[in-house]
C-alpha positions in Angstrom: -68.9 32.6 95.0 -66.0 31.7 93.0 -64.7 35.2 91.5 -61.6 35.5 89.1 -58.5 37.3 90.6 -56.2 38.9 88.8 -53.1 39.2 91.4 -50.2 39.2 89.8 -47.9 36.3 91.1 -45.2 38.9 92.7 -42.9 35.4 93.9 -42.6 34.3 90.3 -41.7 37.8 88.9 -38.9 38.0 91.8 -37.8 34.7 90.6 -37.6 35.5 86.8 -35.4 38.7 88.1 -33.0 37.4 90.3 -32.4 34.4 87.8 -31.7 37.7 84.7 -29.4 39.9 87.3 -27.3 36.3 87.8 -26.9 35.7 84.0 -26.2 39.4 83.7 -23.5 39.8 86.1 -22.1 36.3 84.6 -22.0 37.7 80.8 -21.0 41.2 81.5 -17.4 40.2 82.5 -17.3 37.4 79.6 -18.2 40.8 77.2 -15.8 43.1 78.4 -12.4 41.6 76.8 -10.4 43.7 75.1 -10.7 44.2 70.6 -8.6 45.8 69.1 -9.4 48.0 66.5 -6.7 49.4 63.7 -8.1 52.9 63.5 -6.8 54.6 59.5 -4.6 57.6 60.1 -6.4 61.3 58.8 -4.4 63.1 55.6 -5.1 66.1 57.2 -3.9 66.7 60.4 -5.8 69.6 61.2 -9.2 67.8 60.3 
């Protein structure tokens, strides 16, 4: 009998992950440079 299986392919899905944690640990650093940012000063000081 030739019956369908519906396995899911476990080897691929580890591959697929381990290839998005290495282009995540690659762009966080690139992402985390400094900006800065010229904040306007408040009128009132108590505010």
């Amino acid at each position: 009998m030739n019956r369908l299986s519906s396995d899911i392919n476990v080897t691929l899905m580890a591959d697929i992950m381990l290839v998005l944690l290495i282009i995540f640990m690659i762009a966080t650093p690139v992402l985390q440079t400094d900006v800065t940012v010229n904040l306007p000063k408040a009128k009132n000081p108590l505010a």
